[in-house]
MIBA-201897 format. One record per residue (C-alpha): residue number from 1; x, y, z. Coordinates in pm, 1 decimal, decimal comma. Example, Ala and Ser with C-alpha at 12.3 -4.5 7.8 and 13.67 -1.06 7.14 Angstrom:
<rs>
@num->1&px->1230,0&py->-450,0&pz->780,0
@num->2&px->1367,0&py->-106,0&pz->714,0
</rs>
This chain:
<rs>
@num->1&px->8809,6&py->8022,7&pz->12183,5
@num->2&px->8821,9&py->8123,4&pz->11819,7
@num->3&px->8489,1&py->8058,4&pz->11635,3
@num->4&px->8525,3&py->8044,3&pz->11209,2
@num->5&px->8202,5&py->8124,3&pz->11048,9
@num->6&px->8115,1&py->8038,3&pz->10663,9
@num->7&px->8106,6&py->8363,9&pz->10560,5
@num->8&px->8453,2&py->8427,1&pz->10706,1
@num->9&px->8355,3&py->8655,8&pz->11009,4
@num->10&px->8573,1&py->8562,9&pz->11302,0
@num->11&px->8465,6&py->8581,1&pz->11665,8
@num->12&px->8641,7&py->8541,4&pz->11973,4
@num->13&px->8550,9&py->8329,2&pz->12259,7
@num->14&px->8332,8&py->8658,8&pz->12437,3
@num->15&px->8128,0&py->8706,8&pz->12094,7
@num->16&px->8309,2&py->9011,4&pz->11950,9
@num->17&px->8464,8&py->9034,0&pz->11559,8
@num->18&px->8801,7&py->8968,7&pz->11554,0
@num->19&px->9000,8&py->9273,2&pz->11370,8
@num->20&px->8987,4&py->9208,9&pz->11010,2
@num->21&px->9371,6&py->9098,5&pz->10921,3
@num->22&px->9263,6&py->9092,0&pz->10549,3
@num->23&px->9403,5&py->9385,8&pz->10362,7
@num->24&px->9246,0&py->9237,8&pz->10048,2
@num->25&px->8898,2&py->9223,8&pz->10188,8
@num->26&px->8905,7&py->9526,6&pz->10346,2
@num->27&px->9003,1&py->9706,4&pz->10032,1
@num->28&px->8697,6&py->9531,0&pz->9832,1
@num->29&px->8446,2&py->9649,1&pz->10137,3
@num->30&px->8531,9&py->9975,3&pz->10116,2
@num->31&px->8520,9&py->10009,5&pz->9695,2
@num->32&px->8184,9&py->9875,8&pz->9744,1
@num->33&px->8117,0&py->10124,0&pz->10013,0
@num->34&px->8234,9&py->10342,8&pz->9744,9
@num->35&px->8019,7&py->10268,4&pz->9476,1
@num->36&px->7724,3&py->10257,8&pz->9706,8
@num->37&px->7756,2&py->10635,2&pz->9772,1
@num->38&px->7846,0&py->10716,7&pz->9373,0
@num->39&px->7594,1&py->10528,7&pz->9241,1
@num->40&px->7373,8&py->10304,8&pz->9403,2
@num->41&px->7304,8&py->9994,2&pz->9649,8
@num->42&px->7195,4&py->9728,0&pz->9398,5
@num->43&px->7574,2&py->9796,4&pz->9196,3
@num->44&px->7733,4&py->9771,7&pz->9543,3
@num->45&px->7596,1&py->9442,0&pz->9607,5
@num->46&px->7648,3&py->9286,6&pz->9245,2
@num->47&px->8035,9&py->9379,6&pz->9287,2
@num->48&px->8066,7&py->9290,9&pz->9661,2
@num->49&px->7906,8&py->8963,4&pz->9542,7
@num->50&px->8138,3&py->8933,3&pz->9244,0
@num->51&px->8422,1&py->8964,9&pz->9489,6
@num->52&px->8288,5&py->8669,8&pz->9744,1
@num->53&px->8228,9&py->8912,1&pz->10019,8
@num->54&px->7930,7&py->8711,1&pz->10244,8
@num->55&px->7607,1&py->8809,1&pz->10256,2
@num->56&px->7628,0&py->8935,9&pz->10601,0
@num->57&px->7895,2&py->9113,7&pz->10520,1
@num->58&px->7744,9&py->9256,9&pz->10212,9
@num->59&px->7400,6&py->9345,2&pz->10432,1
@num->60&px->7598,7&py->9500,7&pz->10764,5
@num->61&px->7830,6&py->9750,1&pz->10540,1
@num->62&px->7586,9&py->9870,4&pz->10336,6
@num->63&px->7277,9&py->9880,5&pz->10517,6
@num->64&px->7366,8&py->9949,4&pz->10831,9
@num->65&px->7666,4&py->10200,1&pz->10802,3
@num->66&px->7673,9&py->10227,7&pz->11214,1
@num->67&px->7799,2&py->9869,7&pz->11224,1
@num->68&px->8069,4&py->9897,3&pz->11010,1
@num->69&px->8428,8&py->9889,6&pz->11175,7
@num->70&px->8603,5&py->10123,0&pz->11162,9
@num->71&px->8931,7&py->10188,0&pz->10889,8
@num->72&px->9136,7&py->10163,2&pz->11198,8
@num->73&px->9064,2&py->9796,1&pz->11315,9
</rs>
């Protein structure tokens, strides 16, 4: 079982994330990511925001850096 939530997060049927597929997205994370370490956390969320990455997205990337995945996934 595949389970869709709102803020586009994907988890399988045992709970895990699903590998992001979304070039795109992934891309926009990791400017963000970017800009967090150049210049600060409040112009990382405005642009993440801009860009209709989720909240929880927003939140786990740049507040908890040991959550993110990895480049590889």
């Amino acid at each position: 079982m595949i389970e869709r939530h709102l803020n586009g997060s994907v988890l399988t049927g045992n709970g895990q994330p699903e590998a992001r597929h979304d070039e795109a997205q992934r891309t926009i994370v990791e400017r963000g990511i970017s800009m967090q370490q150049s210049s600060n956390t409040m112009s990382a969320v405005e642009f993440l925001k801009s860009r209709d990455v989720g909240p929880q997205v927003i939140a786990r990337v740049l507040l908890e850096p040991e959550k993110r995945r990895s480049s590889d996934d």
